[in-house]
C-alpha positions as CSV (number, residue, x, y, z in Angstrom):
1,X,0.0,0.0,0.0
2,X,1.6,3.3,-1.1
3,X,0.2,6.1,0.7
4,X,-0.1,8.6,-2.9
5,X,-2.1,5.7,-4.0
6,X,-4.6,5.8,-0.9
7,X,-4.7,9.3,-1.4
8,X,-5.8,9.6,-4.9
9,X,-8.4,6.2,-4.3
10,X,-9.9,7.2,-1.6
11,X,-10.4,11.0,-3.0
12,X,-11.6,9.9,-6.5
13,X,-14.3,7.6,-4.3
14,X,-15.3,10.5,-2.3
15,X,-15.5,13.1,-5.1
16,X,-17.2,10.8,-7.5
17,X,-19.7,9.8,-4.7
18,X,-20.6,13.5,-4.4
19,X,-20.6,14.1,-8.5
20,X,-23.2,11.1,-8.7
21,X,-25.5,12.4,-5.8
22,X,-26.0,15.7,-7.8
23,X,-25.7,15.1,-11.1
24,X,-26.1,11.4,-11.7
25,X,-23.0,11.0,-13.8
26,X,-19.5,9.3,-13.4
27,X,-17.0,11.4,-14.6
28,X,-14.0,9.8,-16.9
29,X,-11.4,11.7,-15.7
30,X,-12.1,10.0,-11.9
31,X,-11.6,6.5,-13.7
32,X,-8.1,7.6,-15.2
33,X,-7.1,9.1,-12.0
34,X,-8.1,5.6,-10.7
35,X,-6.1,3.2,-13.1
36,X,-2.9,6.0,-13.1
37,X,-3.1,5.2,-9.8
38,X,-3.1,1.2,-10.1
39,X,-0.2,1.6,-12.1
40,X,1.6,2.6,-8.9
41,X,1.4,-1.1,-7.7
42,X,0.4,-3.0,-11.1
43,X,0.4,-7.2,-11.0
44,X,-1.5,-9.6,-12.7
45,X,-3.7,-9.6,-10.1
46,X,-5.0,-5.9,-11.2
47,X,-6.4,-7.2,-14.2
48,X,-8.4,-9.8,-13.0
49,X,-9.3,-7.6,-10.4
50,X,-10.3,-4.6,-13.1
51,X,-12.0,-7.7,-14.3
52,X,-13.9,-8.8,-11.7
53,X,-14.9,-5.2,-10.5
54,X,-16.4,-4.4,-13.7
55,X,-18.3,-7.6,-14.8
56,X,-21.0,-7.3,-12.2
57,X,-21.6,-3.9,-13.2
58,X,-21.1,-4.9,-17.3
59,X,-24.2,-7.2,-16.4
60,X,-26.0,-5.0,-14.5
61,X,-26.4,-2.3,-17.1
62,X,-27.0,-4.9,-19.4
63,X,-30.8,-5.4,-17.9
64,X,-30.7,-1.4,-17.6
65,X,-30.6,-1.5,-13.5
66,X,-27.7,0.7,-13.6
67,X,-25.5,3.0,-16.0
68,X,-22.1,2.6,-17.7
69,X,-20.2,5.1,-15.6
70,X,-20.6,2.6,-12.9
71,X,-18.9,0.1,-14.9
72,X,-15.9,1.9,-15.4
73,X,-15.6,3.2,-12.2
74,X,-16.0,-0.3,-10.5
75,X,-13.6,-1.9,-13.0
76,X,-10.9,1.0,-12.4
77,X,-11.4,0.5,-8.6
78,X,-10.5,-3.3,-8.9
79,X,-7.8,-2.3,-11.2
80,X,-6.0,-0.5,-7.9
81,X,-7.6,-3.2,-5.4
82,X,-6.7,-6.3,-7.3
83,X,-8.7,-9.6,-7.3
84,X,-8.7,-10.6,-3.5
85,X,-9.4,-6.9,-2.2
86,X,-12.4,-6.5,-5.1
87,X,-14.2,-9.5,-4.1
88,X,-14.0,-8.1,-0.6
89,X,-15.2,-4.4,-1.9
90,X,-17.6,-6.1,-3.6
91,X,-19.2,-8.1,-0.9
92,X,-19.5,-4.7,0.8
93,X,-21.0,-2.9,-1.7
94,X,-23.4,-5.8,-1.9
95,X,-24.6,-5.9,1.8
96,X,-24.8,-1.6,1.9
97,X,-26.9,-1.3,-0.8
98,X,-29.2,-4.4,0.8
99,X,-29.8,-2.5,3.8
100,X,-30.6,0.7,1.7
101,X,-32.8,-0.9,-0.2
102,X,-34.3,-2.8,2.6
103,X,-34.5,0.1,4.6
104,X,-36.1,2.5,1.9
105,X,-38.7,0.0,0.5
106,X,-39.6,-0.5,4.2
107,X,-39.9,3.4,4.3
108,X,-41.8,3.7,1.6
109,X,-44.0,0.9,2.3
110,X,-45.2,2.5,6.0
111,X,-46.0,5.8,4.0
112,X,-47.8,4.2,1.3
113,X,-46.1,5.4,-2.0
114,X,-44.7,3.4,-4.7
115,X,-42.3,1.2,-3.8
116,X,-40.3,2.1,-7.1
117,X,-36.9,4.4,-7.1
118,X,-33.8,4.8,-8.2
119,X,-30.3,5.9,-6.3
120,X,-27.2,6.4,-7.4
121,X,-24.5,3.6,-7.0
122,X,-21.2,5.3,-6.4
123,X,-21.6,6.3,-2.7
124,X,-22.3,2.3,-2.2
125,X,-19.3,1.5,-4.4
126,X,-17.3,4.0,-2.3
127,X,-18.7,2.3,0.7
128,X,-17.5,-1.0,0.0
129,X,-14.0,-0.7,-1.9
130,X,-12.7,2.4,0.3
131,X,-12.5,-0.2,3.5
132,X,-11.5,-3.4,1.3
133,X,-8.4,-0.7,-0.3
134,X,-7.0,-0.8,4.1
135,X,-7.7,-4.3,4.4
């Protein structure tokens, strides 16, 4: 772990979690500050991690549940975290967004509305591969 690394990973997170909450976009220039960065520690295990960050997301906007932007930005983070670290981001991002959802559809059911909404995905994505980056 090299700590310019941490410092541009975990900032490119945090900005692009802010970026998506208002505007609902990704911005490229976070993803190549993202992958400069992997290129700091670069292995084999970057690529399959790139690889294995991005596929979920690849099939995700596939059946339109989310947008490209996430894609690149997941695949980019797995490029710095590597395989191991990814799978563990990813297991994070998995159970954060869960209890969103859980929590908002439970919401939204007590106040009788539609039980139908969209968020945006980077904060979770931040959520899960900014602690799996320390681990």
């Amino acid at each position: 772990m090299h700590w310019a690394q941490a410092l541009v990973f975990c900032g490119c997170l945090m900005g692009a979690s802010i970026y998506d909450v208002r505007h609902r976009l990704v911005d490229d220039r976070v993803c190549v500050a993202l992958v400069l960065a992997g290129l700091i520690t670069i292995s084999p295990a970057s690529f399959l991690g790139a690889l294995a960050g991005g596929l979920p997301f690849y099939l995700g906007a596939g059946f339109g549940k989310n947008g490209a932007g996430d894609t690149v930005l997941a695949a980019s983070a797995g490029f710095v975290l590597g395989l191991s670290r990814t799978l563990a981001g990813l297991t994070l991002f998995a159970f954060c967004y869960a209890l969103f959802v859980l929590g908002k559809s439970l919401v939204l059911k007590i106040s009788h509305r539609p039980t139908r909404f969209t968020c945006p995905l980077v904060p979770f994505i931040a959520a899960g591969f900014i602690p799996a980056y320390f681990l």
